[in-house]
NURO-632910 format. One record per residue: x, y, z of N, C-alpha, C in turn. Coordinates in steps of 0.1 Angstrom, whole numbers. Layout:
residues N
+-------+-------+-------+-------+-------+-------+-------+-------+-------+
|   n_u |   n_v |   n_w |  ca_u |  ca_v |  ca_w |   c_u |   c_v |   c_w |
+-------+-------+-------+-------+-------+-------+-------+-------+-------+
|     X |     Y |     Z |     X |     Y |     Z |     X |     Y |     Z |
...
+-------+-------+-------+-------+-------+-------+-------+-------+-------+
***
This chain:
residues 232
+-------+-------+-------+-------+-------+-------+-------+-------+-------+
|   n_u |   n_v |   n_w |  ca_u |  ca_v |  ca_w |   c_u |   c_v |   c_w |
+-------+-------+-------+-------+-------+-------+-------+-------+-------+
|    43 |  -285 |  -109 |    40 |  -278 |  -121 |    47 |  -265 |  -121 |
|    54 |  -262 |  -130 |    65 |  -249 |  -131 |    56 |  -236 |  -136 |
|    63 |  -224 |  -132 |    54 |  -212 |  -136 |    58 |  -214 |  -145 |
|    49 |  -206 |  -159 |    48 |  -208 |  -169 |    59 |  -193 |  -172 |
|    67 |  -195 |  -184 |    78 |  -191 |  -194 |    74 |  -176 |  -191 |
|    66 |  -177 |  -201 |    53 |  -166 |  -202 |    52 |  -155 |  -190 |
|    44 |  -158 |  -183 |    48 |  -154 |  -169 |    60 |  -143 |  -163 |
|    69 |  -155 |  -158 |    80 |  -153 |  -157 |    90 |  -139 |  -165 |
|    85 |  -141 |  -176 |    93 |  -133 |  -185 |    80 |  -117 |  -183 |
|    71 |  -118 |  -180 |    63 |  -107 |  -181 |    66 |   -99 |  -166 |
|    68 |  -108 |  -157 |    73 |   -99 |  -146 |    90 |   -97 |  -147 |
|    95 |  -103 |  -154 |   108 |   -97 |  -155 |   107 |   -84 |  -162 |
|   100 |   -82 |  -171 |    94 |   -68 |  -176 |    86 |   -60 |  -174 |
|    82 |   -65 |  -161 |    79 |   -55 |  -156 |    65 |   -47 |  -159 |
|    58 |   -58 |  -166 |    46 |   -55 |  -175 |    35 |   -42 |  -167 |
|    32 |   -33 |  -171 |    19 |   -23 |  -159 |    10 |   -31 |  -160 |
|     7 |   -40 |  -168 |   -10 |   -46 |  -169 |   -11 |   -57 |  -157 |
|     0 |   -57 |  -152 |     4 |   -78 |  -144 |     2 |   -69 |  -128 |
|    -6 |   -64 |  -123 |    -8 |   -63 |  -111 |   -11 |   -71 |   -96 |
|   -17 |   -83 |  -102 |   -25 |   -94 |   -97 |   -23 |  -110 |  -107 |
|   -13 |  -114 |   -95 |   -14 |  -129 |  -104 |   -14 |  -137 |   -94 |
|   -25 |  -153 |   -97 |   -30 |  -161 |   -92 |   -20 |  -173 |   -96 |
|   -11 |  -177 |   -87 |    -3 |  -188 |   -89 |    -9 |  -199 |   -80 |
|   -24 |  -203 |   -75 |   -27 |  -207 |   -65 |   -28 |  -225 |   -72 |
|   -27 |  -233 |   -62 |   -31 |  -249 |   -64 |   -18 |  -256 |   -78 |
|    -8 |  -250 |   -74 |     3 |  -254 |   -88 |     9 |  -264 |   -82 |
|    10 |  -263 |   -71 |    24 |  -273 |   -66 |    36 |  -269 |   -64 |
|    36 |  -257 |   -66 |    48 |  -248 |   -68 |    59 |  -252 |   -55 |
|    75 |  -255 |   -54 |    80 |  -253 |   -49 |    89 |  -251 |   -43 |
|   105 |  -249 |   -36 |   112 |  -242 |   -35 |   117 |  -234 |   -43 |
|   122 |  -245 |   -57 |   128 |  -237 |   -72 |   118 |  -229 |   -76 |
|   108 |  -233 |   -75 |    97 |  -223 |   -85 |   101 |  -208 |   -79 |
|    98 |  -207 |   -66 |    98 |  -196 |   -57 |   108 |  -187 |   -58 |
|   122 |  -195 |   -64 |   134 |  -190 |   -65 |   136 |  -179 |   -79 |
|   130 |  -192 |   -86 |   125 |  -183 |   -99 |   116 |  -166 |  -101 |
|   102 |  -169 |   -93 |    96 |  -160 |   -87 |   102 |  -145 |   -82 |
|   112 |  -152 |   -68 |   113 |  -139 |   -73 |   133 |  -131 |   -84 |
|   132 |  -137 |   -88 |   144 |  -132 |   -96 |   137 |  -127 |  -100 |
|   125 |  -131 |  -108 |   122 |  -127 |  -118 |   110 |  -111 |  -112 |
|   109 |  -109 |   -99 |   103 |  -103 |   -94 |   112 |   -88 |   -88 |
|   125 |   -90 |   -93 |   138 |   -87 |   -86 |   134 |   -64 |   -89 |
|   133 |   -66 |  -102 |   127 |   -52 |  -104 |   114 |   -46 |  -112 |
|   106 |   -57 |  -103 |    91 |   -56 |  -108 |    86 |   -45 |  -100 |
|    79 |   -38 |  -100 |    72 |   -23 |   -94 |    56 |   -26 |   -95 |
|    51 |   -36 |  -100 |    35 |   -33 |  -113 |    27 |   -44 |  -100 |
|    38 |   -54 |   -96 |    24 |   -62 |   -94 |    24 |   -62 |   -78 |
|    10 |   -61 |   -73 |     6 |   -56 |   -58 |    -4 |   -65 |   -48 |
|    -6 |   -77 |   -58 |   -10 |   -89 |   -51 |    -6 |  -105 |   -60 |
|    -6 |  -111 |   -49 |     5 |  -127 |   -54 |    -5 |  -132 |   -47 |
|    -8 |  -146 |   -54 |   -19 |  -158 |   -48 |   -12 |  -170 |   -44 |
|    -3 |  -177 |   -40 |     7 |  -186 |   -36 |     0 |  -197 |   -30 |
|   -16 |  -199 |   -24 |   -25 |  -206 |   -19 |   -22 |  -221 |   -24 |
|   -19 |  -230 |   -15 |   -24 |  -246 |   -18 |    -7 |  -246 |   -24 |
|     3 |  -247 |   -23 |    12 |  -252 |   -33 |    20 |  -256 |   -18 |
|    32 |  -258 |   -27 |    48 |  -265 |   -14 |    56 |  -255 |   -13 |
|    57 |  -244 |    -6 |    60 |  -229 |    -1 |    71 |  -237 |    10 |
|    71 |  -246 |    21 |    75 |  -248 |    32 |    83 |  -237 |    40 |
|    90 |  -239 |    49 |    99 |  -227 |    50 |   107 |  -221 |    45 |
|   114 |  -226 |    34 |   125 |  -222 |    29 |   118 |  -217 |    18 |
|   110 |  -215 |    13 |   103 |  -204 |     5 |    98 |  -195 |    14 |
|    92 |  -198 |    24 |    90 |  -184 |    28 |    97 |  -175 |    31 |
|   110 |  -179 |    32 |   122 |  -167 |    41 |   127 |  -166 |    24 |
|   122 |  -168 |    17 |   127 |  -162 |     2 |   116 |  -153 |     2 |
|   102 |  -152 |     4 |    92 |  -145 |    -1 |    96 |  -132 |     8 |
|    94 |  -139 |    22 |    94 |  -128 |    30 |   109 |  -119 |    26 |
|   118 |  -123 |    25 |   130 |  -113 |    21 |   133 |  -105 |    11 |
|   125 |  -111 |     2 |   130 |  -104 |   -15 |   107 |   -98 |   -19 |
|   102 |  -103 |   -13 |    91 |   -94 |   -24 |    87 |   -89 |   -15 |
|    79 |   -71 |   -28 |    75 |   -61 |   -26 |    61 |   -62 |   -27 |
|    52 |   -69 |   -29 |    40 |   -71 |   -30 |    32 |   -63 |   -17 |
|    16 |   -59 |   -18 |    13 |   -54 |    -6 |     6 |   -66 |     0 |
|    -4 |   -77 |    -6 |   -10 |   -82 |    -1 |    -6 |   -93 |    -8 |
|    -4 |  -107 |     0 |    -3 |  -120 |     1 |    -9 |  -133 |     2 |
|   -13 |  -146 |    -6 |   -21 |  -157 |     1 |    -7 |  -164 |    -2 |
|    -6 |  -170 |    15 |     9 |  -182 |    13 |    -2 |  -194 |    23 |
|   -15 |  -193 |    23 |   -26 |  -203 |    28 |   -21 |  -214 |    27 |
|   -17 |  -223 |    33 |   -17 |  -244 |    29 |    -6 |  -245 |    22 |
|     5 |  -240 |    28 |    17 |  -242 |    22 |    30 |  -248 |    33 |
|    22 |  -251 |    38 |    31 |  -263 |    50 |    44 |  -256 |    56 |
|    36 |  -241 |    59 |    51 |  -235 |    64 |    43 |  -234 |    81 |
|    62 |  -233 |    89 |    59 |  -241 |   102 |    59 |  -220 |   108 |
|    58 |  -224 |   123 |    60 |  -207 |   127 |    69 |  -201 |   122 |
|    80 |  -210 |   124 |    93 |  -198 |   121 |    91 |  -192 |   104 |
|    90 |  -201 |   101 |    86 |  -193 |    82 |    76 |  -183 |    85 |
|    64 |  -186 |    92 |    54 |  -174 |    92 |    65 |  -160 |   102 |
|    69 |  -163 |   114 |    75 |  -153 |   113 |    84 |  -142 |   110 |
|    93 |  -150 |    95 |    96 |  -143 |    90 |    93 |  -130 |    81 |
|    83 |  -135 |    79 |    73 |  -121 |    75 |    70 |  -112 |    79 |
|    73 |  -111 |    95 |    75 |   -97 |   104 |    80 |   -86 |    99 |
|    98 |   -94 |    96 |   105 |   -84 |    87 |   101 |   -77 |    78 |
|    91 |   -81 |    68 |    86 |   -76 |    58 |    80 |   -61 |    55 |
|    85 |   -53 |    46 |    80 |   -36 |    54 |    69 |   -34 |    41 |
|    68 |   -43 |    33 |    58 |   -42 |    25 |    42 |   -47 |    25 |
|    47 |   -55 |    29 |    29 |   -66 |    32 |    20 |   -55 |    40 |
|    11 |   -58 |    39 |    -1 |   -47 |    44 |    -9 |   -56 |    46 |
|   -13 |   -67 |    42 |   -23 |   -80 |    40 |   -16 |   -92 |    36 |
|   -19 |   -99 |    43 |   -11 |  -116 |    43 |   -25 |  -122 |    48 |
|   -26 |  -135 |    39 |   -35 |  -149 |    43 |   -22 |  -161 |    45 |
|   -22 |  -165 |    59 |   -14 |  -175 |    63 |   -22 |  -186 |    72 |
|   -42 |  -184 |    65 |   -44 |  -194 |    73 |   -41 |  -210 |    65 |
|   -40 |  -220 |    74 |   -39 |  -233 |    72 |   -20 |  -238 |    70 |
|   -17 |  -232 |    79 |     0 |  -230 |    78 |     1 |  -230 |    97 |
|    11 |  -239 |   100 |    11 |  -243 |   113 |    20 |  -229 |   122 |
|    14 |  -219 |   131 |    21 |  -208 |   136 |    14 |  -208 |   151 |
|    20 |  -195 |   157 |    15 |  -195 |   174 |     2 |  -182 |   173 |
|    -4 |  -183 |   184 |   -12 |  -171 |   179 |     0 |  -160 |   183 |
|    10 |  -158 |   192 |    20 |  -149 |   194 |    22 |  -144 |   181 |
|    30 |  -153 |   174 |    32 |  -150 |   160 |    24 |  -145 |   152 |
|    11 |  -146 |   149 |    -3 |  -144 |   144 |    -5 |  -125 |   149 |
|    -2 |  -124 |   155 |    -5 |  -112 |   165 |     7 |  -107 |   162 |
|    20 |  -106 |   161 |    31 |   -96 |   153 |    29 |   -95 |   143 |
|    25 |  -103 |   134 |    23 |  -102 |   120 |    12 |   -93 |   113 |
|     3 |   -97 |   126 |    -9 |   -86 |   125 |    -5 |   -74 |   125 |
|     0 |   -68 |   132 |     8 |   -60 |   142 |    16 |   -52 |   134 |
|    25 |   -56 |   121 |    38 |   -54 |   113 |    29 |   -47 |   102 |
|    21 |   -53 |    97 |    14 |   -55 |    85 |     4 |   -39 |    86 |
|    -1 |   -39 |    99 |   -10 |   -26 |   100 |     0 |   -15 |   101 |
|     9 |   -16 |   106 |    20 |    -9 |   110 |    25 |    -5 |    91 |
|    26 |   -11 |    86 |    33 |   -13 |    68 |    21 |     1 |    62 |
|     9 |    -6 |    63 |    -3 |     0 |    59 |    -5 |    15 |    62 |
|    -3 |    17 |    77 |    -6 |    35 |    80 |    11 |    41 |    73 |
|    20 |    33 |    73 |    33 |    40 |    66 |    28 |    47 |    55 |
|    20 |    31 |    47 |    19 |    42 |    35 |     8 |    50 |    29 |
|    -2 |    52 |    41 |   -16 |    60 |    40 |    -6 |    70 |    42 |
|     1 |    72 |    54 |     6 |    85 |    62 |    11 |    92 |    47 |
|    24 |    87 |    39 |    28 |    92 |    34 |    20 |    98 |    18 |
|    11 |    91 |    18 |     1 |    95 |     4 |    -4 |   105 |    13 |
|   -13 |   105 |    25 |   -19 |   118 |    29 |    -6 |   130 |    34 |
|     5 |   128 |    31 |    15 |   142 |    32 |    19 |   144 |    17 |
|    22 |   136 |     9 |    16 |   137 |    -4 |     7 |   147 |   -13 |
|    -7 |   146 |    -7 |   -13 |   154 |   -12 |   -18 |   164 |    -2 |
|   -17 |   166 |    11 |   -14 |   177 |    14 |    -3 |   186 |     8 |
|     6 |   184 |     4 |    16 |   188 |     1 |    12 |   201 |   -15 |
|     3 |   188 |   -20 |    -2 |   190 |   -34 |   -16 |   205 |   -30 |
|   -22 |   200 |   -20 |   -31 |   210 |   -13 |   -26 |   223 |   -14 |
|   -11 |   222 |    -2 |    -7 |   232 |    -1 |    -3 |   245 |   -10 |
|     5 |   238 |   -21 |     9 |   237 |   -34 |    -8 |   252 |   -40 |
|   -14 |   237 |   -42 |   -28 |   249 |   -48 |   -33 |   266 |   -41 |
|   -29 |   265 |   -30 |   -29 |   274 |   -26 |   -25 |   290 |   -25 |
|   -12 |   287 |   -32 |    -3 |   298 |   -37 |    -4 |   300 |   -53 |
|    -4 |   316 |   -52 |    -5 |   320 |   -66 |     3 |   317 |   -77 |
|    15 |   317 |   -68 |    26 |   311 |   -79 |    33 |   300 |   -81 |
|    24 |   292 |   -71 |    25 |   277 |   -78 |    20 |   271 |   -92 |
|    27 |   259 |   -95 |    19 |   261 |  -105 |     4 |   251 |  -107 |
|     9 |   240 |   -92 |    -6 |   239 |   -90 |   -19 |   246 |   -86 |
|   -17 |   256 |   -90 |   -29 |   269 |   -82 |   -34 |   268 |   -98 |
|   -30 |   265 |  -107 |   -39 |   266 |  -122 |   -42 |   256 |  -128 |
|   -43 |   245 |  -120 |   -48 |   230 |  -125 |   -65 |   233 |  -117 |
|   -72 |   227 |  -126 |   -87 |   227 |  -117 |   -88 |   218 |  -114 |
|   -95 |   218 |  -104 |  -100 |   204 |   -87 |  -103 |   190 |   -96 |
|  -110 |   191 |  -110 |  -111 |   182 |  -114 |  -101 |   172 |  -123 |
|   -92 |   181 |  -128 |   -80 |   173 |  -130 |   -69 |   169 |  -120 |
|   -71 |   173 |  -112 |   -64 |   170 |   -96 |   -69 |   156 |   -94 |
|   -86 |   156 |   -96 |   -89 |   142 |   -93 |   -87 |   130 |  -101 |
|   -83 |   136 |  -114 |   -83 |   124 |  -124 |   -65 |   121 |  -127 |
|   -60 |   129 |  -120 |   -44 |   123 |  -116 |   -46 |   117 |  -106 |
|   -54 |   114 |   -95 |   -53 |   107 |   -85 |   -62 |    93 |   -85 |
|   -71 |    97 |   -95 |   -78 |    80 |   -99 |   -66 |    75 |  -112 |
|   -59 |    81 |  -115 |   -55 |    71 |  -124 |   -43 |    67 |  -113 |
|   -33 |    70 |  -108 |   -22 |    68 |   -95 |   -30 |    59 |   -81 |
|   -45 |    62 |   -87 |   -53 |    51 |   -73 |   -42 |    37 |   -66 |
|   -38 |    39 |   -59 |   -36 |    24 |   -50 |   -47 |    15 |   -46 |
|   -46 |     5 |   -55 |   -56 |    -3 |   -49 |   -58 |   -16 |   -35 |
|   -57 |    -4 |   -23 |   -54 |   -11 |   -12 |   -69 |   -24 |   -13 |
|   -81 |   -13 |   -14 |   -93 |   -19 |   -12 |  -102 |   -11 |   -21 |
|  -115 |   -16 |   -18 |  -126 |    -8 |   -26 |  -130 |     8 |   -23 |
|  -126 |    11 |   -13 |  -127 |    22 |    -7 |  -121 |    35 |   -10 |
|  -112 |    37 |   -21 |  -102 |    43 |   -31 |   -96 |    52 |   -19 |
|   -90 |    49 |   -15 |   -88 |    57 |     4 |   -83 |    68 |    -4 |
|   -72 |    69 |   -18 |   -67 |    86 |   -20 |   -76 |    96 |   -21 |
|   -89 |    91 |   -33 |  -103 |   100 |   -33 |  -105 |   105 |   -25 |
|  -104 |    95 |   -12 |  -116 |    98 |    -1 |  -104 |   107 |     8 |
|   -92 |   109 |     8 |   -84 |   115 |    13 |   -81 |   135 |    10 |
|   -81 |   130 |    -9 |   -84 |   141 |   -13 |   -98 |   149 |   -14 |
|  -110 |   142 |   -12 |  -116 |   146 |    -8 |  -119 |   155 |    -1 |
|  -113 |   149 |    15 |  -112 |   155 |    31 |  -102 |   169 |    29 |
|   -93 |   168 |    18 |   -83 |   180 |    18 |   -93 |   193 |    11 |
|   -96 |   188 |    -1 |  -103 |   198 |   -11 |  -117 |   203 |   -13 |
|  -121 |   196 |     1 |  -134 |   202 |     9 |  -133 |   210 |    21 |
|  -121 |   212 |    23 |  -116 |   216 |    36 |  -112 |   230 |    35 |
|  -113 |   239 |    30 |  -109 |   250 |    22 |  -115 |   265 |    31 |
|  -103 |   271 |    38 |  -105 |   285 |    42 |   -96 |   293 |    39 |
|  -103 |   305 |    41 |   -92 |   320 |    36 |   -80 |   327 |    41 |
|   -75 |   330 |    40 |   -65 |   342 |    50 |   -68 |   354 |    48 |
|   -64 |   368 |    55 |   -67 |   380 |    49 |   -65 |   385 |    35 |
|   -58 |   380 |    32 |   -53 |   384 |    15 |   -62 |   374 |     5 |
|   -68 |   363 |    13 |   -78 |   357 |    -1 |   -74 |   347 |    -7 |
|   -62 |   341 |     3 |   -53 |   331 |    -3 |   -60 |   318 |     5 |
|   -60 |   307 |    -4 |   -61 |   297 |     3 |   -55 |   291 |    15 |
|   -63 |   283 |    21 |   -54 |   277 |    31 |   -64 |   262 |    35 |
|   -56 |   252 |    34 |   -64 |   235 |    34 |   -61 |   233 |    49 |
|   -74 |   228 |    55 |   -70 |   222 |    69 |   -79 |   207 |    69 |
|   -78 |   201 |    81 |   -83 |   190 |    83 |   -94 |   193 |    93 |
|  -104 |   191 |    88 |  -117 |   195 |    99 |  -118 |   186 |   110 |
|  -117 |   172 |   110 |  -118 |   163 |   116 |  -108 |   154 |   120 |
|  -106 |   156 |   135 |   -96 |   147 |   139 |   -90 |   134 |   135 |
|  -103 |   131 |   132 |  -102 |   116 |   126 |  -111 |   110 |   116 |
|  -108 |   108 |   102 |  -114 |   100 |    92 |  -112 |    90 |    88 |
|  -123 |    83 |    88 |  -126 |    66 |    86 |  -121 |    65 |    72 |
|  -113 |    62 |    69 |  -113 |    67 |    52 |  -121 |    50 |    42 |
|  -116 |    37 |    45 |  -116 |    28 |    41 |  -121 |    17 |    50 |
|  -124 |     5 |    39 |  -126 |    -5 |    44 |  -113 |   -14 |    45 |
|  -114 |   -24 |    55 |  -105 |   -33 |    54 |  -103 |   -39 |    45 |
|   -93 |   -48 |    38 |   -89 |   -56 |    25 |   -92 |   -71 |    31 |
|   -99 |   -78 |    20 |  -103 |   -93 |    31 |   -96 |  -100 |    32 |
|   -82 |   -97 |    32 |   -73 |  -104 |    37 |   -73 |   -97 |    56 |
|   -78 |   -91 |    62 |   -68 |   -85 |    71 |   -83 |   -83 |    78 |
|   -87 |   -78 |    93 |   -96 |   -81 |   101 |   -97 |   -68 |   104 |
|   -87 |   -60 |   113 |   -82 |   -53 |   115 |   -86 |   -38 |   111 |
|   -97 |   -31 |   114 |   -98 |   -15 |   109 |   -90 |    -4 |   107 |
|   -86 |    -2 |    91 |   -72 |     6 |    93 |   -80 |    24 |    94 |
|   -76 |    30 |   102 |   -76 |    46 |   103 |   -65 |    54 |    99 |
|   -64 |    65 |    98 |   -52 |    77 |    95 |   -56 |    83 |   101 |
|   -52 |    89 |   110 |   -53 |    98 |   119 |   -49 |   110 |   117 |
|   -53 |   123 |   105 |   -44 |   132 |   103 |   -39 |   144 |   113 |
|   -29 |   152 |   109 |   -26 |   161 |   121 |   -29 |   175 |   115 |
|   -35 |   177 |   126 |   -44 |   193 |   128 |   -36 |   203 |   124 |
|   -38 |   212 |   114 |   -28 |   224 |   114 |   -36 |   239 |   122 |
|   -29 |   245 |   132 |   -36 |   255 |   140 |   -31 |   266 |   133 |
|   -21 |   268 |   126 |   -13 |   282 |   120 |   -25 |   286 |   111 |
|   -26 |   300 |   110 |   -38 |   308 |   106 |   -31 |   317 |    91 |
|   -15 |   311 |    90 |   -15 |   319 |    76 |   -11 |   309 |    64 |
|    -6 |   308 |    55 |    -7 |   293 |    49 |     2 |   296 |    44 |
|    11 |   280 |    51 |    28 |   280 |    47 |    34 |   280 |    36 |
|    46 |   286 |    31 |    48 |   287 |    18 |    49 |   273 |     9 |
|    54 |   279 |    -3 |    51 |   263 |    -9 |    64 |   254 |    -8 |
|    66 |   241 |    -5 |    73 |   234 |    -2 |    77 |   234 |    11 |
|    68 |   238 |    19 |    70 |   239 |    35 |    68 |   222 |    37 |
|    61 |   216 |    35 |    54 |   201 |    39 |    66 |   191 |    35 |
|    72 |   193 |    25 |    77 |   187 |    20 |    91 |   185 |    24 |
|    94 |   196 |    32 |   111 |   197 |    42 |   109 |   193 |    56 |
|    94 |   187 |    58 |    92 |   182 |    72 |   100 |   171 |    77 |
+-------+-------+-------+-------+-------+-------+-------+-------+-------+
***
């Protein structure tokens, strides 16, 4: 059964609404896949694929794994052998992959795991330098984030929300920054991280694995200029 026209043509455009699509139980096979991702070639919008129960074999997976950007994956009962599952190692995007009912080693099982957590703190790290950054930013007079209020800060960041999981990890990130708030002698802000370590999120049920950020302690007592974070 072929992806539908429709479809196809909405991720070639890349549609913002198409974030999540279920192509599961089609029968989908090599060509489909091929299709997929051409048509996926400068898609940005969509951040989960359902691929479950179709004819994936190997030679779609080393298409999947090479060419898509997606963060989280079902390539479940698609009769791909280890070597197809390991090609998904490569992958610097996946953060979550379902590859049960697909013939692999636990070795392989355990890199993949391994890659994918590895994918995931990349891109916590870089949202939490991100908005530190934006932190820092608030802090100076003559920024011009020093004249936005806390609460439109938050409602740029629920609408840019990543939705890794239920746990909105940027909220809970900006949270940890914009509660975190001490002075210098002159009355100027300065954002630190109180706690070595915040649990920010839950796992995504694709993935087992408890992901953390571990942020890094700032000990400097006067608060760096603006765009200091951002030449790190």
């Amino acid at each position: 059964m072929p992806i539908k026209q429709d479809i196809l043509q909405n991720l070639t455009c890349n549609v913002s609404t198409l974030s999540t699509l279920d192509l599961s139980n089609q029968q989908l096979t090599v060509a489909d896949i091929k299709l997929l991702v051409t048509a996926l070639v400068s898609n940005t919008h969509l951040v989960r694929l359902n691929l479950a129960n179709n004819l994936v074999a190997d030679e779609g997976a080393f298409l999947l794994a090479r060419h898509l950007r997606v963060s989280e994956l079902d390539v479940s009962h698609n009769h791909i052998s280890d070597k197809g599952i390991k090609a998904f190692i490569e992958n610097n995007d996946l953060d979550a992959i379902n590859v049960h009912g697909n013939a692999y080693t636990f070795s392989t099982r355990r890199q993949l795991d391994k890659k994918t957590a590895s994918n995931f703190k990349g891109k916590i790290s870089k949202l939490a330098l991100t908005l530190s950054a934006l932190a820092q930013g608030r802090g100076q007079l003559e920024s011009p984030w020093a004249m936005l209020p806390t609460e439109l800060i938050f409602n740029i960041i629920s609408y840019l929300e990543t939705s890794y999981s239920s746990g909105r990890p940027l909220d809970k990130m900006a949270r940890v920054i914009f509660n975190n708030i001490s002075y210098d002698i002159n009355q100027q802000k300065i954002f630190r991280w109180q706690s070595p370590k915040e649990k920010l999120f839950k796992a995504p049920s694709f993935f087992s694995i408890p992901r953390l950020y571990i942020p890094i302690t700032n000990e400097q007592t006067e608060p760096k200029r603006e765009g200091c974070l951002l030449n790190q």
